[in-house]
SEGUVEX-215775 format. One record per residue (C-alpha): x, y, z; residue in one letter. Coordinates in steps of 0.02 Angstrom, whole numbers, padded with zeros to 5 digits, always signed. Example, Ala and Ser with C-alpha at 12.3 -4.5 7.8 and 13.67 -1.06 7.14 Angstrom:
+00615-00225+00390a +00684-00053+00357s 
% end
This chain:
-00842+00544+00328x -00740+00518+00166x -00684+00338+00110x -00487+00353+00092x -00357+00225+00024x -00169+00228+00022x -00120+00106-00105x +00054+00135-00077x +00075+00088-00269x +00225+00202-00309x +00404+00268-00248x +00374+00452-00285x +00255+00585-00335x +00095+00525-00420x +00091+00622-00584x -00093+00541-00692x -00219+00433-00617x -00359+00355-00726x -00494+00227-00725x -00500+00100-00874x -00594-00068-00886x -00425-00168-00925x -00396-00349-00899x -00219-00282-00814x -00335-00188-00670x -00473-00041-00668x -00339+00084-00596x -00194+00142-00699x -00047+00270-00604x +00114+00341-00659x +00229+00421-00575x +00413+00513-00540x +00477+00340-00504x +00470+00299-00683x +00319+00170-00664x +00163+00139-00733x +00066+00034-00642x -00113-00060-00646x -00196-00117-00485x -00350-00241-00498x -00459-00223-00330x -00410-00132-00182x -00291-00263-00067x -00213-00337-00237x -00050-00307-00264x -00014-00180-00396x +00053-00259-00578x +00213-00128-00660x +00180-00108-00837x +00317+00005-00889x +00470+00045-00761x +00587+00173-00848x +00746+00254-00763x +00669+00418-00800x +00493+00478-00703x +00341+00453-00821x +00233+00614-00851x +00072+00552-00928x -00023+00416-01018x -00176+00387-01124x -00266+00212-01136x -00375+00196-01296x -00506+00067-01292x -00555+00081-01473x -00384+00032-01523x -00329-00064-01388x -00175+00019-01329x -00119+00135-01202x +00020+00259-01223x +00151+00321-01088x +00254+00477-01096x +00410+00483-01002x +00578+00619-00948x +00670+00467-01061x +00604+00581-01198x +00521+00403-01283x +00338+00341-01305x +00316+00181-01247x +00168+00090-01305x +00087-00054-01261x -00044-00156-01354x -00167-00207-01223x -00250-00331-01338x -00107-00476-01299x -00136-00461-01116x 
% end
């Protein structure tokens, strides 16, 4: 049978899901609620790393520069340099 997990890490629709080898957590989400979050290992809690007022559409994490970018309904980037963390 398949392996399923509810990670229960957001408020509302779950727009972009990606893997990423981050310090912050391997699995990045954002979603409707206006959240981006990072979760470690399944059973950790999941660590926000942008909460806007506005949902968040999309975002790209770039390990050659060390940043990941978030798109949002706020009609602003928000970007965060993944370096410091």
């Amino acid at each position: 049978p398949p392996c399923a997990s509810d990670l229960g890490a957001h408020g509302g629709d779950v727009w972009c899901v990606a893997y990423a080898q981050l310090a912050l957590g391997d699995l990045l989400s954002c979603s409707s609620d206006g959240t981006l979050v990072a979760r470690a290992e399944e059973g950790t809690a999941s660590q926000v790393l942008v909460a806007l007022e506005q949902p968040i559409n999309s975002f790209h994490v770039s390990p050659l520069h060390g940043g990941l970018a978030a798109a949002s309904d706020a009609e602003v980037l928000t970007f965060i340099d993944l370096r410091a963390t």
